[in-house]
C-alpha positions as semicolon CSV with decimal commas, in nm:
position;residue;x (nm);y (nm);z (nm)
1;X;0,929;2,018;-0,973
2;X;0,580;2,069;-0,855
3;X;0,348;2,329;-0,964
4;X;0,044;2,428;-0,764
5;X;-0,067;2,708;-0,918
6;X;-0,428;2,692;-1,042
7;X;-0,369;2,878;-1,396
8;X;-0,040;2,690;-1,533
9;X;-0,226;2,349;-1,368
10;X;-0,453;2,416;-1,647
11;X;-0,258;2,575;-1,881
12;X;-0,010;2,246;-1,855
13;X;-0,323;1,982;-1,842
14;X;-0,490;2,093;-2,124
15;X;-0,589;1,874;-2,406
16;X;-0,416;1,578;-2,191
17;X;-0,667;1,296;-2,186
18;X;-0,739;0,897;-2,243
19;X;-0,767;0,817;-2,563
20;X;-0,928;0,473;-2,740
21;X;-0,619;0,387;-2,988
22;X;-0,592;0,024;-2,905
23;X;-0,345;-0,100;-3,152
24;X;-0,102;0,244;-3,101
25;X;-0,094;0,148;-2,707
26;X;-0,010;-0,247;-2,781
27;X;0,254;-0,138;-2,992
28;X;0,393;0,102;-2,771
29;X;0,351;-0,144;-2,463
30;X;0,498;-0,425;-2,699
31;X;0,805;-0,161;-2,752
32;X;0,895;-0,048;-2,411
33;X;0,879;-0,409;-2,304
34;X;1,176;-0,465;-2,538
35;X;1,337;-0,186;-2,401
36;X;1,286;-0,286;-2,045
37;X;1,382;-0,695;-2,111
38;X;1,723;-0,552;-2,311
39;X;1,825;-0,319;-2,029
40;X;1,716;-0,590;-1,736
41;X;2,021;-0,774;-1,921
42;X;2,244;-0,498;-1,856
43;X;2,095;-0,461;-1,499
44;X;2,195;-0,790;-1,412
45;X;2,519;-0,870;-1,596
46;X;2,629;-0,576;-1,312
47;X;2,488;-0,684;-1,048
48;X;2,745;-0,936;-0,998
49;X;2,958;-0,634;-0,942
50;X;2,763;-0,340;-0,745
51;X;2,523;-0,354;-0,502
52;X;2,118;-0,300;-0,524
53;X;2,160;0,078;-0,395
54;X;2,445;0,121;-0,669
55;X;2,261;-0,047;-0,960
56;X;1,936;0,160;-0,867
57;X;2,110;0,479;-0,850
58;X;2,264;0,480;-1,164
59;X;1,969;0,300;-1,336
60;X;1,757;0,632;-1,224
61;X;2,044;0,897;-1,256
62;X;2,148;0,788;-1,632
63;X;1,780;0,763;-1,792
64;X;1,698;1,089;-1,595
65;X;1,949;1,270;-1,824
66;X;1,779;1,199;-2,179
67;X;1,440;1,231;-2,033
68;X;1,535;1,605;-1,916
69;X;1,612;1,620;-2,289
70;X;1,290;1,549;-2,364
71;X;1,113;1,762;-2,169
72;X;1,307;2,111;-2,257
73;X;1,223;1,952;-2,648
74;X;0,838;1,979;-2,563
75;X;0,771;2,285;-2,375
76;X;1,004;2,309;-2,028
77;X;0,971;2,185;-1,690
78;X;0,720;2,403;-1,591
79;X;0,493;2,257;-1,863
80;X;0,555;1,938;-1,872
81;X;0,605;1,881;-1,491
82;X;0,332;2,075;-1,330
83;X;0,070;1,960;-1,187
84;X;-0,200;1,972;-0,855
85;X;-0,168;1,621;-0,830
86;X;0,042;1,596;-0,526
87;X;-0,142;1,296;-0,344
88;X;-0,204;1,055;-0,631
89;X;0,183;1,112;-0,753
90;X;0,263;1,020;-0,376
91;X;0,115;0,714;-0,363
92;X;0,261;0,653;-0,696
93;X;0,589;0,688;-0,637
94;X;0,603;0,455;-0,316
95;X;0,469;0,180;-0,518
96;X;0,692;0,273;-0,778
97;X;1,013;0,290;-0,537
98;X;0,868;-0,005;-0,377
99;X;0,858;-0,249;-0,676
100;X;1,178;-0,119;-0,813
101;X;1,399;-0,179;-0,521
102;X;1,177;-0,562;-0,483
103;X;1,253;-0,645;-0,877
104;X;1,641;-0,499;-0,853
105;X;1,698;-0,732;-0,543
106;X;1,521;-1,008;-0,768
107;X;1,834;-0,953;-1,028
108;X;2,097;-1,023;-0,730
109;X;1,913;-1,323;-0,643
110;X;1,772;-1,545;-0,932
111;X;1,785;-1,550;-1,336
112;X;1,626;-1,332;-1,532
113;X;1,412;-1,587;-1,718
114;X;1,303;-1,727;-1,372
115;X;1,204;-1,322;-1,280
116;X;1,032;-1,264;-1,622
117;X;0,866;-1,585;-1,598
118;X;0,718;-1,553;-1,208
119;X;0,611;-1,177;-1,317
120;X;0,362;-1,316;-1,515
121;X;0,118;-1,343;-1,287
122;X;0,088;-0,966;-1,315
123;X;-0,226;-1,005;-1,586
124;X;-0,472;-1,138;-1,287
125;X;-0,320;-0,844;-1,016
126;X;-0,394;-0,592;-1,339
127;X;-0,685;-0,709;-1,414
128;X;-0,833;-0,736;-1,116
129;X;-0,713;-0,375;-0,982
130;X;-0,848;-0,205;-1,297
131;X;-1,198;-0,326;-1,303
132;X;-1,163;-0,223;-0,859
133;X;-0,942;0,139;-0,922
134;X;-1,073;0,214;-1,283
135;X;-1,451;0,081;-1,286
136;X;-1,278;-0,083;-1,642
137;X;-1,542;-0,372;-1,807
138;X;-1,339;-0,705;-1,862
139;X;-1,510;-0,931;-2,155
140;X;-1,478;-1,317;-2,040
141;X;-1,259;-1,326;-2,320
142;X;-1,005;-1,138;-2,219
143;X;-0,992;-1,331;-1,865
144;X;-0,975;-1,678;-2,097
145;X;-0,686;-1,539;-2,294
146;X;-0,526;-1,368;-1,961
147;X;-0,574;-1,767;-1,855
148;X;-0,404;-1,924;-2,170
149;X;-0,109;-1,724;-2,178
150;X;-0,047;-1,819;-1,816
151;X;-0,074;-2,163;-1,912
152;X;0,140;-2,103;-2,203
153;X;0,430;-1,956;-1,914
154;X;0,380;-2,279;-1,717
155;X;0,447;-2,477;-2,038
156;X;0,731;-2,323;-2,159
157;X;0,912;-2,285;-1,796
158;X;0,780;-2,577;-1,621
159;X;0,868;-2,432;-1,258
160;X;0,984;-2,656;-0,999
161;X;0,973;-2,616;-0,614
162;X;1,381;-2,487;-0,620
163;X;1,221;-2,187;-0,832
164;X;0,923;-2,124;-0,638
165;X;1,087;-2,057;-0,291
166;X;1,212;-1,704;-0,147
167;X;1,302;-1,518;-0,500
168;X;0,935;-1,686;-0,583
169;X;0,816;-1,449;-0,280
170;X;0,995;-1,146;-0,412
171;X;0,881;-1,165;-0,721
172;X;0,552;-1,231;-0,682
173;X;0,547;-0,941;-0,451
174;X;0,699;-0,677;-0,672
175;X;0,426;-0,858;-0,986
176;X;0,175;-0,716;-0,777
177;X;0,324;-0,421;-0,726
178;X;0,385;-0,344;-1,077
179;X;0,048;-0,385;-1,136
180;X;-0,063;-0,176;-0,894
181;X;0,212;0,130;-1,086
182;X;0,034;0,075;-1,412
183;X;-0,355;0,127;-1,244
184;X;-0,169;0,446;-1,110
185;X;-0,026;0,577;-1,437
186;X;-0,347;0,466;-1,623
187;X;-0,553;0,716;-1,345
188;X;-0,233;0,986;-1,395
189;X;-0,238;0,950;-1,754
190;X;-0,580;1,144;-1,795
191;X;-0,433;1,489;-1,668
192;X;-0,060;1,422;-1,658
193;X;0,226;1,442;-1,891
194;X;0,412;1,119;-2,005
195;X;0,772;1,255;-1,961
196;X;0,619;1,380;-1,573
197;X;0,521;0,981;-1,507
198;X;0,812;0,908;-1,601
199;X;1,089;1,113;-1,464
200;X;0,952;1,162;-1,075
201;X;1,016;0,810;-1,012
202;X;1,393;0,857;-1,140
203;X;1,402;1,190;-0,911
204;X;1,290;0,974;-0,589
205;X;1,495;0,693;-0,676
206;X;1,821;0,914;-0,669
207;X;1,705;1,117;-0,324
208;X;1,596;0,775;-0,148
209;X;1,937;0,577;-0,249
210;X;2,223;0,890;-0,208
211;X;2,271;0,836;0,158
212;X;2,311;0,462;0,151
213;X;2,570;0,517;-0,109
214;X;2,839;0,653;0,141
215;X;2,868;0,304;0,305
216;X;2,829;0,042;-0,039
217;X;2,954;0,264;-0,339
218;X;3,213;0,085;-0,524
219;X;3,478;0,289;-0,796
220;X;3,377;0,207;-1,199
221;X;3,597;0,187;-1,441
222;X;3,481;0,371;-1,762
223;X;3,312;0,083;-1,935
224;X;3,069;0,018;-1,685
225;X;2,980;0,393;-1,695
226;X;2,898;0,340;-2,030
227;X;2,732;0,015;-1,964
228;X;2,523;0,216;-1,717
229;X;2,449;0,497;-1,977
230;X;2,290;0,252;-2,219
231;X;2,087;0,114;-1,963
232;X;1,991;0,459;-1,893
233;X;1,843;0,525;-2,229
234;X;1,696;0,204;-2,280
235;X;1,463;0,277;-1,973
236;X;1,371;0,603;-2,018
237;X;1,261;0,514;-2,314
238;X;1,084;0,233;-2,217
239;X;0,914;0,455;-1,947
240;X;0,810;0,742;-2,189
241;X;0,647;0,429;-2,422
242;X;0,478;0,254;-2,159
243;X;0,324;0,594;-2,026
244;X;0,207;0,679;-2,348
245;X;0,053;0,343;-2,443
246;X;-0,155;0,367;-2,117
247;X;-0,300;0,675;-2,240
248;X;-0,380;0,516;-2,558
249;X;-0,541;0,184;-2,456
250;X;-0,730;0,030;-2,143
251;X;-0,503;-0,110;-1,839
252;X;-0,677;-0,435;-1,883
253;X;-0,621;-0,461;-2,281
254;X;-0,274;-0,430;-2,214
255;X;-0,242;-0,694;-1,956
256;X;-0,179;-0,946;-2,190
257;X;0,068;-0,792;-2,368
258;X;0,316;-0,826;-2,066
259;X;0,350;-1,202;-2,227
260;X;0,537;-1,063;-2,522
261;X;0,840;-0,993;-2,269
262;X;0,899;-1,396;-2,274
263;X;1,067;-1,385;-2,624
264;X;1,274;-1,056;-2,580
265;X;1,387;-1,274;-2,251
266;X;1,467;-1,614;-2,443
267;X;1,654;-1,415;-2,682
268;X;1,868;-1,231;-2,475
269;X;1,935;-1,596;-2,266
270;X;2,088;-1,737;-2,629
271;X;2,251;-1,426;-2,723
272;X;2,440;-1,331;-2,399
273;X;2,414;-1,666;-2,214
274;X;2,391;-1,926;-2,480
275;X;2,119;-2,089;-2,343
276;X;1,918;-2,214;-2,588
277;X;1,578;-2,296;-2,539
278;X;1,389;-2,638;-2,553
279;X;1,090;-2,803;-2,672
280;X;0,865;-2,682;-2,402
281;X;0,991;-2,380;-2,387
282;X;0,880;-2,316;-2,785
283;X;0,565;-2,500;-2,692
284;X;0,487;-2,251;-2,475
285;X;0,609;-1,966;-2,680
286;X;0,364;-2,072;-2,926
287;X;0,045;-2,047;-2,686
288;X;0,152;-1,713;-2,565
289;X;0,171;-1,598;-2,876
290;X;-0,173;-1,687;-2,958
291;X;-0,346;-1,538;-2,669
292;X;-0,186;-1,187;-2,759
293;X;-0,342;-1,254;-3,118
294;X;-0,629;-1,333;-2,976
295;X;-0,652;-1,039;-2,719
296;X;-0,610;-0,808;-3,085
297;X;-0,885;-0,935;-3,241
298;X;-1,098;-0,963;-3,005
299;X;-1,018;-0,572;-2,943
300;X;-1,037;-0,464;-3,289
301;X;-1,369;-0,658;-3,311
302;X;-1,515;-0,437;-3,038
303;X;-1,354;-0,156;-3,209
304;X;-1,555;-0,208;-3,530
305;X;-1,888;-0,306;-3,351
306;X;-1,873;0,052;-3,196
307;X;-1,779;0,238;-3,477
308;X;-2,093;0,100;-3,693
309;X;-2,361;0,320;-3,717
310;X;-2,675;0,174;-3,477
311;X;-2,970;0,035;-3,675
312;X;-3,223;0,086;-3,454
């Protein structure tokens, strides 16, 4: 729903702003990440069965249910979803729809360490599109450790040229566009609510893929409605976490933090694969794991140098 009026626009934007809580947003981002890798196993364990419109229906239509929860919990729809808006949620929900529909293609098409992997390239598109969209300073540091993470990927994947062909394209395509959501949500976050960034992508989702669904819906037998159901909950609240940590914490801070998807994705590879991972791979574990660090303290450094009183 879309509000235009003038006095509930301000009535539902009030006290809704960016805040500097740095560790809150990594934790959040760290969080919905988890959520996200967990239900990306779900996503593609059935996409052996259905087909991309299916999968992305359902995705959208089963976390759209405990998000509507969530928003009668905290005020209604016409609080939480109003807004004057109209253009910048546009534009965000193409690239949204976009990159959903280019990353739920990537499941039909290669592994989901090989996705996860590729989509780490998103740091430099984040980085680069929040100091052009959001005017945000980047320290050298941060590019260094942005740099050594990457490294760290390269390491602990070692890509070859059967990986870096068409589902190389894809992804790398849908990285950038996922970068490009975040610098959207980061500009929505200042006036929006979370639960409104992160249920009008689920609504557009479900209008876009209904009429394809005529031609490639396939019955489901009860368990995959439930396998479906999970996945919905994991997202939405992966959504709702990711929203809010944007709000907390600079888009560039967080870019690094997209690393910390690689062990959710290793784990779910021995767990519901068996594959186990080598030598390289917990080589390169290890350096990712130390550019995150790194990215903290170099942000609760800059924390602390602000919040000391100036001598001068």
């Amino acid at each position: 729903m879309v509000y235009s009026g003038a006095s509930m626009t301000s009535q539902t934007n009030s006290g809704r702003s960016l805040q500097n809580r740095a560790v809150l947003g990594v934790c959040l981002m760290i969080g919905g990440i988890a959520l996200y890798a967990l239900s990306d196993a779900f996503v593609k364990h059935m996409m052996g069965t259905y087909s991309v419109h299916q999968a992305s229906f359902l995705r959208a239509f089963t976390r759209l249910f405990p998000l509507m929860i969530a928003v009668f919990a905290q005020g209604g729809i016409r609080k939480v979803l109003g807004t004057n808006r109209i253009g910048l949620h546009a534009v965000r929900l193409g690239v949204s729809l976009a990159y959903t529909y280019t990353f739920m293609y990537a499941f039909s098409v290669a592994s989901l360490t090989t996705i996860y992997t590729l989509g780490y390239t998103s740091p430099f598109f984040l980085i680069l599109l929040s100091a052009f969209m959001l005017k945000e300073r980047t320290g050298k540091e941060k590019w260094i450790a942005v740099a050594v993470g990457l490294v760290g990927v390269c390491v602990a994947l070692r890509p070859g040229s059967t990986v870096f062909e068409f589902a190389a394209l894809i992804v790398l395509v849908g990285t950038f566009l996922g970068a490009l959501n975040k610098i959207l949500m980061r500009r929505l976050a200042s006036t929006e609510h979370s639960l409104a960034i992160a249920i009008y992508p689920n609504i557009v989702m479900i209008l876009v893929t209904m009429p394809f669904l005529m031609m490639t819906w396939q019955s489901m037998p009860w368990r995959d409605w439930a396998f479906f159901s999970v996945v919905g909950v994991l997202t939405a609240a992966g959504q709702y976490a990711i929203a809010q940590s944007l709000r907390f914490t600079q888009a560039s801070t967080l870019a690094p933090i997209d690393y910390s998807s690689f062990f959710w994705v290793v784990a779910l590879d021995f767990l519901w694969w068996a594959n186990t991972p080598d030598i390289y791979t917990v080589c390169g574990a290890a350096i990712i794991v130390g550019s995150n660090l790194y990215i903290l303290y170099r942000t609760r450094q800059e924390q602390s140098l602000k919040a000391q009183p100036s001598t001068v």
